[in-house]
N, C-alpha and C positions, 0 to 999 in steps of 0.2 A: 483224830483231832485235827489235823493240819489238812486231812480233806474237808473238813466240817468248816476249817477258817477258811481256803481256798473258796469254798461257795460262798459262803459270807459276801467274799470280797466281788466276787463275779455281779453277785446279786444286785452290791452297793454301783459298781460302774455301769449298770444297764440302768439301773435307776436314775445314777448321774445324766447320763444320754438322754434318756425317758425327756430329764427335763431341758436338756440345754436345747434337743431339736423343738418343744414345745416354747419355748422360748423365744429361738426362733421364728420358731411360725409367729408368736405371738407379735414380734417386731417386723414381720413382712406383714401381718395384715394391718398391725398401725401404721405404717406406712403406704400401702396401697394407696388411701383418699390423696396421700400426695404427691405421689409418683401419679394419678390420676389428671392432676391438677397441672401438673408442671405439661405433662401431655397435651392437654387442651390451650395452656397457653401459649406451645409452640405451634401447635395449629391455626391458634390463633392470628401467631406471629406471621408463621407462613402464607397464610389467605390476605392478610393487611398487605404486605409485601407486593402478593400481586395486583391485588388492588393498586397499589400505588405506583406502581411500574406500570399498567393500565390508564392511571389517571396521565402518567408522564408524558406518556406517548399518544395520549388523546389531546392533552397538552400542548402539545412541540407542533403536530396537526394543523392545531387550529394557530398556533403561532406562525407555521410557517404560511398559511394559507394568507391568514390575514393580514403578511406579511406582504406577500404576491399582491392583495387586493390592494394594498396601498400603495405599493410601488408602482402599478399602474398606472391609477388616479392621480399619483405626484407626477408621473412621465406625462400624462392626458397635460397638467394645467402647464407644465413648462413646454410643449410642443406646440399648445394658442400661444403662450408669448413668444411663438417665435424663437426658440431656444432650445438647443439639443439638450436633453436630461442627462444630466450628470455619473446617472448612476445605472446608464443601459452597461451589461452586461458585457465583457470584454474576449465577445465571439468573431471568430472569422469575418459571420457574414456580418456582423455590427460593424466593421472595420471599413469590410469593403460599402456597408450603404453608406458611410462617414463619408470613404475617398467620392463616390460620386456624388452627394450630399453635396460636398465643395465646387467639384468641378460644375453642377446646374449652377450653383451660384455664380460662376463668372460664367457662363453662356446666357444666362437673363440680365449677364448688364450690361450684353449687346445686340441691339436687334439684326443685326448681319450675319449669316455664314452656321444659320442654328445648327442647319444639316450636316455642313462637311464638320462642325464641330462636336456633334453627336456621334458618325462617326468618326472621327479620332477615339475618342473617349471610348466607342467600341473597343477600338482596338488596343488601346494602353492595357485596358480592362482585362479583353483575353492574354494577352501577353505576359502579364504580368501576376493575374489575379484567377486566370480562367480555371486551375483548381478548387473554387468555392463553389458551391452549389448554391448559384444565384441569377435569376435571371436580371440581366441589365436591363433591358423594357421596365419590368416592374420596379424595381430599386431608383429607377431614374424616375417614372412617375411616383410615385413614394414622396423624391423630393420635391418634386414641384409641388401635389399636392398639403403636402406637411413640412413647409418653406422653416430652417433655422439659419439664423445666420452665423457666419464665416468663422468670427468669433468662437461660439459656444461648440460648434464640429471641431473646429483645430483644438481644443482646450482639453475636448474627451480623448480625443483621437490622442495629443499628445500623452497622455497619460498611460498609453497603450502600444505606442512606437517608440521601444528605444533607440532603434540604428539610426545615429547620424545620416547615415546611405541613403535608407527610405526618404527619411524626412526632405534629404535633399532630391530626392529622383521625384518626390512627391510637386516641390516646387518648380521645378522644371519640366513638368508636365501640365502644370495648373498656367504656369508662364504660355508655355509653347500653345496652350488650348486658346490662351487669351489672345497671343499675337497672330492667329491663325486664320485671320482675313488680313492680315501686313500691318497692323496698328494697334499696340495699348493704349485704350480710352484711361481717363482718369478714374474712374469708377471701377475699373477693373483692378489696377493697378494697386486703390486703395484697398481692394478686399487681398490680396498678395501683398502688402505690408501686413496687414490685421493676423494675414497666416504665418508669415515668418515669427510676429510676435508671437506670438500664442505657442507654437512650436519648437520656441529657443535656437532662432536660426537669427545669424547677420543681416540686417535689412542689405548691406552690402554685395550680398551672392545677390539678392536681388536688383540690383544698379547696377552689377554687371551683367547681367540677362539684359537688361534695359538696353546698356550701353552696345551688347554685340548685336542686341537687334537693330540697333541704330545706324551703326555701322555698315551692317552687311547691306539696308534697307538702302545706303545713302550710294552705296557701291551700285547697286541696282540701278536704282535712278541712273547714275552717272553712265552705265552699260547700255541704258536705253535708252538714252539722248543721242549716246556715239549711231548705236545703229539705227534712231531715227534718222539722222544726219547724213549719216553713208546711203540708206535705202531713199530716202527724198532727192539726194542728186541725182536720180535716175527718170529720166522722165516718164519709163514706163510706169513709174510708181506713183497712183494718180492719188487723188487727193482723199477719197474714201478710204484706200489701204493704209495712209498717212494716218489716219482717222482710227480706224482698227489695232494698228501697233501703237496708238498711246491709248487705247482704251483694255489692249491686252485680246482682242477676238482676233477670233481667226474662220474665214468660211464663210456658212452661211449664218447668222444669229438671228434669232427671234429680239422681240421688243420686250421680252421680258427678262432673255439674258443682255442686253444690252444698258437696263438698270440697271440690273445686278450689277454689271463691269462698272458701271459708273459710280454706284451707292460703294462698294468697295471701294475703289481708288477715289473718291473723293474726302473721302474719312481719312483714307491712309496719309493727304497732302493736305488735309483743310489747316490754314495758317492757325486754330485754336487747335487745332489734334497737336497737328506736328509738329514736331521739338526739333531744332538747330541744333549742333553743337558752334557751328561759326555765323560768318554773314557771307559768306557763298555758299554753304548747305542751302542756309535759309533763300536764299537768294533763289538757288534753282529749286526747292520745295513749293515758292510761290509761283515760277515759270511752269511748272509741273500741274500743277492744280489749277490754272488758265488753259494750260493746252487739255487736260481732263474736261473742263466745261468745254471748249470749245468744238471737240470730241463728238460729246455725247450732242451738244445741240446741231450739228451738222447731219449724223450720224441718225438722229431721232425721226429729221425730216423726213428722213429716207425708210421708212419702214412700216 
């Protein structure tokens, strides 16, 4: 009997099973269509995704591009006015076409001395600068042909030079290019204010550039009066060498360095260039600038 119920019961739990795995199955195949479904929608998801991370970066492309093409075209129309763009790029060599940028500007606002002032400006260049991969020939035609004024260079450039140092080593070289046939015209002088502005510097560093140039110049004069004076008592000292030492030659001269000494030292004494501080500066500036004409017209005869 108790075997007879033990099958019973065997029978009953295989039956039981029979149906719970049927069961199951029957709840995995309803649900298959949506585990099917949720499949395709991450697929979905995923493919969208790259598309749009695709569209991003085709995006940003044409953004950046057309970004470049505009900033061109706005550099193109601020460079016809005359005016450095704002928004060049704050590289080496942008820096260094800036500093010579300035410096052409005060050598075109004197027609004397382009040469010995081109090179100077060589030389500040290598000295200072000669680490940049930049030829000075090209950077300097650059600025003449694509002229900005003084203004709108100092304004970028400041933006880009913090050191006090620079800025001032910067105007003492723009000074020294200017004085470098022995005279600041006033033309020159005013684009060396516009730069101290624009650069957050004292117009006063620059008055006192002025004032030692004045000084040293008036010293000069006075040193070449003495040893005109001394070398005229001598009678072997005839009246052409007299002639020579206030025109500054020596030897033989051509008639075209013989301008040159003249177009120089006339500028440097002409009573509208040259600045007095008293009335005996002014007094032997004007003695200075008679004995320069009377120089060169003696001197011209002869040649």
């Amino acid at each position: 009997m108790q075997d007879s119920l033990q099958l019973i019961a065997d029978s009953l739990q295989l039956i039981k099973d029979s149906i719970e795995q049927a069961e199951a199955q029957q709840w995995m195949d309803s649900m298959a269509p949506i585990q099917t479904e949720i499949q395709n929608q991450i697929r979905t998801e995923v493919e969208s995704d790259e598309s749009y991370k695709t569209f991003l970066a085709v995006t940003s492309l044409v953004a950046i591009f057309g970004t470049f093409i505009f900033l061109q075209i706005l550099n193109k129309v601020y460079w016809d006015r005359g005016v450095h763009p704002p928004f060049i790029l704050n590289r080496a060599v942008n820096r260094y076409d800036a500093i010579v940028h300035l410096a052409a500007n005060i050598i075109q606002k004197d027609s004397d001395s382009h040469y010995d002032k081109r090179m100077f400006l060589a030389s500040f260049m290598k000295t200072n600068y000669g680490d940049i991969d930049r030829e000075l020939k090209e950077s300097f035609q650059l600025a003449i042909s694509r002229p900005a004024s003084t203004k709108s260079v100092a304004y970028w450039l400041n933006k880009h030079v913090k050191s006090d140092a620079t800025k001032k080593q910067l105007l003492e070289f723009l000074f020294a290019l200017a004085v470098l046939d022995g005279q600041i015209g006033q033309k020159e002088h005013a684009e060396l204010r516009e730069f101290c502005k624009q650069m957050g510097l004292s117009e006063n560093l620059l008055e006192q550039l002025v004032e030692k140039q004045r000084r040293e110049r008036g010293e000069r004069l006075y040193e070449e009066q003495q040893r005109a004076g001394k070398r005229t008592s001598y009678t072997s000292v005839s009246l052409k060498e007299k002639h020579m030492i206030t025109l500054e030659l020596t030897g033989n001269f051509t008639e075209e360095e013989l301008k040159k000494a003249y177009r120089r030292l006339a500028k440097a004494y002409h009573p509208d260039v040259a600045v007095a501080d008293n009335e005996a500066e002014l007094a032997a500036l004007q003695q200075q600038f008679l004995a320069i004409q009377e120089a060169y017209e003696y001197l011209n005869d002869l040649v």
